[in-house]
PyMOL commands that place a pseudoatom at each C-alpha (Angstrom):
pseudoatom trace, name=CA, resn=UNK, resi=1, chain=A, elem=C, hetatm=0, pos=[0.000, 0.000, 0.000]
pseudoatom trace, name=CA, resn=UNK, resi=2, chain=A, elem=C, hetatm=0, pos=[1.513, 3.115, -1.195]
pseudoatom trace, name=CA, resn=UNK, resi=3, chain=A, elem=C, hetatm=0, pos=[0.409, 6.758, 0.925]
pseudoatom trace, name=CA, resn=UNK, resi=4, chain=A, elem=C, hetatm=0, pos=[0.515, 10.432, -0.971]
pseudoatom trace, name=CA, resn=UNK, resi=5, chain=A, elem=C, hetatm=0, pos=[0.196, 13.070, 0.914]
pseudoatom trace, name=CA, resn=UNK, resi=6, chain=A, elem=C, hetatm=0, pos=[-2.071, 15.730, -0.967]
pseudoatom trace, name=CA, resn=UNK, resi=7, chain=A, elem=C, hetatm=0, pos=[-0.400, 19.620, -0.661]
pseudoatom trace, name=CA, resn=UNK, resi=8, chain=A, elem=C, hetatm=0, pos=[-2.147, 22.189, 0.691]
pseudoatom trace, name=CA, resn=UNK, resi=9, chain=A, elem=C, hetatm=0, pos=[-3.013, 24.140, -2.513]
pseudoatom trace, name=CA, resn=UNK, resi=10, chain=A, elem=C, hetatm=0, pos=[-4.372, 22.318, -5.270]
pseudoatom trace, name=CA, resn=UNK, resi=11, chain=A, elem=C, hetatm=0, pos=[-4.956, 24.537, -7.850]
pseudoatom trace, name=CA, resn=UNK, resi=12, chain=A, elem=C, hetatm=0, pos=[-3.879, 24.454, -11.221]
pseudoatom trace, name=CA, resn=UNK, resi=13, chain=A, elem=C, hetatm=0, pos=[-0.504, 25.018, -10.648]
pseudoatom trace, name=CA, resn=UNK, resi=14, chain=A, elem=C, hetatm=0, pos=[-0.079, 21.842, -8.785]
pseudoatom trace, name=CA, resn=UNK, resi=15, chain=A, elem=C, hetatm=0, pos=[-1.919, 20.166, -11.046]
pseudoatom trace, name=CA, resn=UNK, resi=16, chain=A, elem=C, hetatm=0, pos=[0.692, 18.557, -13.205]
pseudoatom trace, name=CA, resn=UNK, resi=17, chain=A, elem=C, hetatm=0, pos=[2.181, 17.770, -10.027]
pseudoatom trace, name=CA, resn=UNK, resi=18, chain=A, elem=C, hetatm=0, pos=[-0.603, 15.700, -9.019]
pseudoatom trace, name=CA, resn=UNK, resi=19, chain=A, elem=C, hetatm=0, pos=[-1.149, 13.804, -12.126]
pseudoatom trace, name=CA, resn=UNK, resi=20, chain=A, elem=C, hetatm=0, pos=[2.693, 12.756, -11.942]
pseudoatom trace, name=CA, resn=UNK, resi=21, chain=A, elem=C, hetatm=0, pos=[2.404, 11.250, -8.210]
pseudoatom trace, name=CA, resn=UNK, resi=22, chain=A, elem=C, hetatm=0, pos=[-0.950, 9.965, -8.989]
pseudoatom trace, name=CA, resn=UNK, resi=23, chain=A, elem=C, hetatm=0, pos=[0.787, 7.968, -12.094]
pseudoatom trace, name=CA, resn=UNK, resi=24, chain=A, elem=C, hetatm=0, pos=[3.320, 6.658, -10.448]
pseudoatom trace, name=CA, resn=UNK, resi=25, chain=A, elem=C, hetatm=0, pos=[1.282, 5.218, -7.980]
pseudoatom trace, name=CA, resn=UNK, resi=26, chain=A, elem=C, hetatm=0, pos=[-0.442, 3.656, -10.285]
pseudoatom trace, name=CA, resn=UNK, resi=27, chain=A, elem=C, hetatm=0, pos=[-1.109, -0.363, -9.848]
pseudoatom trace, name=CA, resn=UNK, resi=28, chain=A, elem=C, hetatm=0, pos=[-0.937, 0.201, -6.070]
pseudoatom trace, name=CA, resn=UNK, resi=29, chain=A, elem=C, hetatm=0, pos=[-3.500, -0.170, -3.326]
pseudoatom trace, name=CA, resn=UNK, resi=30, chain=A, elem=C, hetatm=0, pos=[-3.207, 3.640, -2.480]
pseudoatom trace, name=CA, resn=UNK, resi=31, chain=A, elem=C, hetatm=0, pos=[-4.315, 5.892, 0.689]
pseudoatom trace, name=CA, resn=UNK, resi=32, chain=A, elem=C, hetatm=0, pos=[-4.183, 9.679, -0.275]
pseudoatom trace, name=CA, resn=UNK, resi=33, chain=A, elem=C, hetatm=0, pos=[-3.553, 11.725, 3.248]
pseudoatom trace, name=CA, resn=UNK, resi=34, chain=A, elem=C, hetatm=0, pos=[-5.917, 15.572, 2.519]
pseudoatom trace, name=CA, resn=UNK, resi=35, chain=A, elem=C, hetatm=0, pos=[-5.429, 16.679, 6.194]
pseudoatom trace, name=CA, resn=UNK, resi=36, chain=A, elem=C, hetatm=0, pos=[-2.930, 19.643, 5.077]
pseudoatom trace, name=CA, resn=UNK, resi=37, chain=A, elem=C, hetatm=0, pos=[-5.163, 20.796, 2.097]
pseudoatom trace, name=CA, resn=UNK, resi=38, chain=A, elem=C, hetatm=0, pos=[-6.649, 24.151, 2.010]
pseudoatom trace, name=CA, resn=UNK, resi=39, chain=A, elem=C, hetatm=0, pos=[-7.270, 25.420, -0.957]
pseudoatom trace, name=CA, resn=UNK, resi=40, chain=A, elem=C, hetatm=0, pos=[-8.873, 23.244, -4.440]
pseudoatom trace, name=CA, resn=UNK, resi=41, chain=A, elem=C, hetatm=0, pos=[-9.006, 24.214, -8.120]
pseudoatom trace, name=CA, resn=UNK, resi=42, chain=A, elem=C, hetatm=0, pos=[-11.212, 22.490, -10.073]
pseudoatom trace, name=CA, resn=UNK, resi=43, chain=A, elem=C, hetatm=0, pos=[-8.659, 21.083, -12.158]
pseudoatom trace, name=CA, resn=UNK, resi=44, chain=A, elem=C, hetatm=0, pos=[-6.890, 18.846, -9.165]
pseudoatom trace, name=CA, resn=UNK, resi=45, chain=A, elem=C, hetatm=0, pos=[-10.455, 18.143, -8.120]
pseudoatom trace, name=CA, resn=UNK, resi=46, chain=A, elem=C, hetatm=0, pos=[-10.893, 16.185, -11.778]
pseudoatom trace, name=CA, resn=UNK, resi=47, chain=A, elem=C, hetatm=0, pos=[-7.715, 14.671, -11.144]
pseudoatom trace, name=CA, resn=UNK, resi=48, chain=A, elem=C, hetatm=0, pos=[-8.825, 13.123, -8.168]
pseudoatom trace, name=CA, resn=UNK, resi=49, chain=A, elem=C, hetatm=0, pos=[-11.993, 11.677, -9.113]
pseudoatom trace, name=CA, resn=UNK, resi=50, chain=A, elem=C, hetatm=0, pos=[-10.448, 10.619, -12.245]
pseudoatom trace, name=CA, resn=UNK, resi=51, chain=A, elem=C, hetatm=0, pos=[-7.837, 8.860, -10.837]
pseudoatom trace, name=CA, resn=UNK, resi=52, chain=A, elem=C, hetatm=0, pos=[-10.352, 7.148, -8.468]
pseudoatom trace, name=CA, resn=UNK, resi=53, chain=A, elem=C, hetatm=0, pos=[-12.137, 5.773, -11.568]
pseudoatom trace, name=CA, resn=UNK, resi=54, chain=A, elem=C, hetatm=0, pos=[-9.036, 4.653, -12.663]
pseudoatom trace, name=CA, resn=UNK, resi=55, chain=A, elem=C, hetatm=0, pos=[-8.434, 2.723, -9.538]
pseudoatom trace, name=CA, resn=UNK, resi=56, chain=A, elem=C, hetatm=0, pos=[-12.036, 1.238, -9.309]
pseudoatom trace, name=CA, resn=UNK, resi=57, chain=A, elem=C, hetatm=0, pos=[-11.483, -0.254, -12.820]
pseudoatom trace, name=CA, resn=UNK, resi=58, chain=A, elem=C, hetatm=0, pos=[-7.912, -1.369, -11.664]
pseudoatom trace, name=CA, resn=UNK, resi=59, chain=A, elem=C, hetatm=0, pos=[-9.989, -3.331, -8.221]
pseudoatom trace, name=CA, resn=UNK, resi=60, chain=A, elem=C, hetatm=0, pos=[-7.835, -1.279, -6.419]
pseudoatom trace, name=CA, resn=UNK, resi=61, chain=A, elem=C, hetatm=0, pos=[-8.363, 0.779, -3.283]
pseudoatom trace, name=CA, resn=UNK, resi=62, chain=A, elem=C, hetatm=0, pos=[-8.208, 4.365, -3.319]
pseudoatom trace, name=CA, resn=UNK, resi=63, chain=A, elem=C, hetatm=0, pos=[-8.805, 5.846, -0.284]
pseudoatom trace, name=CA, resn=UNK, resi=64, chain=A, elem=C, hetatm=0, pos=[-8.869, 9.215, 1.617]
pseudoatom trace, name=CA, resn=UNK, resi=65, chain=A, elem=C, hetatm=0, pos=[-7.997, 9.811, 4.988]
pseudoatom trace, name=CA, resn=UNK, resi=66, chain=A, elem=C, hetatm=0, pos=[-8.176, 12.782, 7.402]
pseudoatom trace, name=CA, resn=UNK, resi=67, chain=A, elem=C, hetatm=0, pos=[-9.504, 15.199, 4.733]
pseudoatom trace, name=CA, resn=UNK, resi=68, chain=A, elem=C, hetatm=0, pos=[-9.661, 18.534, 5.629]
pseudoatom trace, name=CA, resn=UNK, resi=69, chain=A, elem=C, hetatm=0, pos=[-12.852, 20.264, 5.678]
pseudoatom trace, name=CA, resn=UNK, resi=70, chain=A, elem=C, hetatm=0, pos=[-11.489, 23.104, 2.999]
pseudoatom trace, name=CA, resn=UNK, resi=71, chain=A, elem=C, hetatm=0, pos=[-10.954, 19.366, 0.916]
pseudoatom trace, name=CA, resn=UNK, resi=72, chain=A, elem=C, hetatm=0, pos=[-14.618, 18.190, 2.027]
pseudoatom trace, name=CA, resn=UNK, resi=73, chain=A, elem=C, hetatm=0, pos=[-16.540, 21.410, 0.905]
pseudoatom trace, name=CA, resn=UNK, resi=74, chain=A, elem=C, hetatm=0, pos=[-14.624, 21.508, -2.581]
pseudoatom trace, name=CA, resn=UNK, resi=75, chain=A, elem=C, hetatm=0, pos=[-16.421, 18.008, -3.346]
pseudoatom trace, name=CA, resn=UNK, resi=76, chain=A, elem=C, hetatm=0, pos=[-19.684, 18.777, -1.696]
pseudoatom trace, name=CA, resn=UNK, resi=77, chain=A, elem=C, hetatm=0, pos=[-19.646, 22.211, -3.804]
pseudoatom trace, name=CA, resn=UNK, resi=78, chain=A, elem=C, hetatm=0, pos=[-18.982, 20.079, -7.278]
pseudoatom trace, name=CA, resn=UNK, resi=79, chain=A, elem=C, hetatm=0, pos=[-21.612, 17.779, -5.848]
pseudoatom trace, name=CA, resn=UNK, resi=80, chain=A, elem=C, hetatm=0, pos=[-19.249, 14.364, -5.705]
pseudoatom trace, name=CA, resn=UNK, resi=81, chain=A, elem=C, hetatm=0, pos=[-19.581, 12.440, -2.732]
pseudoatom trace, name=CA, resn=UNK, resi=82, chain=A, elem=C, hetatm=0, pos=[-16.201, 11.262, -1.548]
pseudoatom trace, name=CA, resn=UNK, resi=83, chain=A, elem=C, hetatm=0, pos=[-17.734, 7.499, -0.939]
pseudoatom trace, name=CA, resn=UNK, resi=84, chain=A, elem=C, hetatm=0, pos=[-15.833, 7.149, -3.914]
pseudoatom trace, name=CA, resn=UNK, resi=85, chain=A, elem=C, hetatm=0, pos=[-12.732, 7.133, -2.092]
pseudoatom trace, name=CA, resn=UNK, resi=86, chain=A, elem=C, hetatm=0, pos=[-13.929, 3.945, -0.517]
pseudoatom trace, name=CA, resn=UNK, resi=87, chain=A, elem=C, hetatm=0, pos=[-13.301, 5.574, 3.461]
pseudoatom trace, name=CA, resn=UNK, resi=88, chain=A, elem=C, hetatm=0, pos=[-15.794, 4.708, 6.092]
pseudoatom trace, name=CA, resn=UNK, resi=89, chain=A, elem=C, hetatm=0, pos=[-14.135, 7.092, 8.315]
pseudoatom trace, name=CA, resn=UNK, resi=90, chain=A, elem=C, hetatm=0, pos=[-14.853, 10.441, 6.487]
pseudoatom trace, name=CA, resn=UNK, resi=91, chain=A, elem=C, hetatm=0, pos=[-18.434, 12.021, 7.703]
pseudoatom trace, name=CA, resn=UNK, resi=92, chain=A, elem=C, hetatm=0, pos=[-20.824, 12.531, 5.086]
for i in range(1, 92): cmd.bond("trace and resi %d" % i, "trace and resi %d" % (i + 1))
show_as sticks, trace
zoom trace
């Protein structure tokens, strides 16, 4: 199981940045740490739900832990529920 810990701004600047670490953890059970994140774009937000598509098809898991709540209003603002990070934990 391979743990990325997500930066606290993900906007488009760290976008490409994202992708990369995403990529390489590609083929991996993987657990995503949001707890420093405080700031989303849009574009890191498609990242992330693309990437957890990817993993679904894959039967991986992709999960996220300890997501901060500036991380847990940028999905509930684009409307995705983050149950598709597979986490129990995280209050819906």
């Amino acid at each position: 199981m391979q743990t990325v810990f997500l930066p606290e701004t993900l906007d488009i600047k760290a976008a490409a940045a994202l992708a990369g670490s995403l990529m390489a953890a590609q083929g991996n059970q993987l657990v995503m740490n949001g707890s420093r994140v405080k700031r989303v774009g849009a574009q890191c937000l498609q990242i992330l739900i693309a990437a957890s598509k990817m993993w679904d098809r894959d039967g991986l898991s992709m999960t996220l832990s300890d997501p901060s709540e500036e991380l847990k209003d940028a999905f509930r603002i684009a409307g995705v529920k983050m149950d598709i990070f597979y986490e129990e934990e995280i209050a819906r």
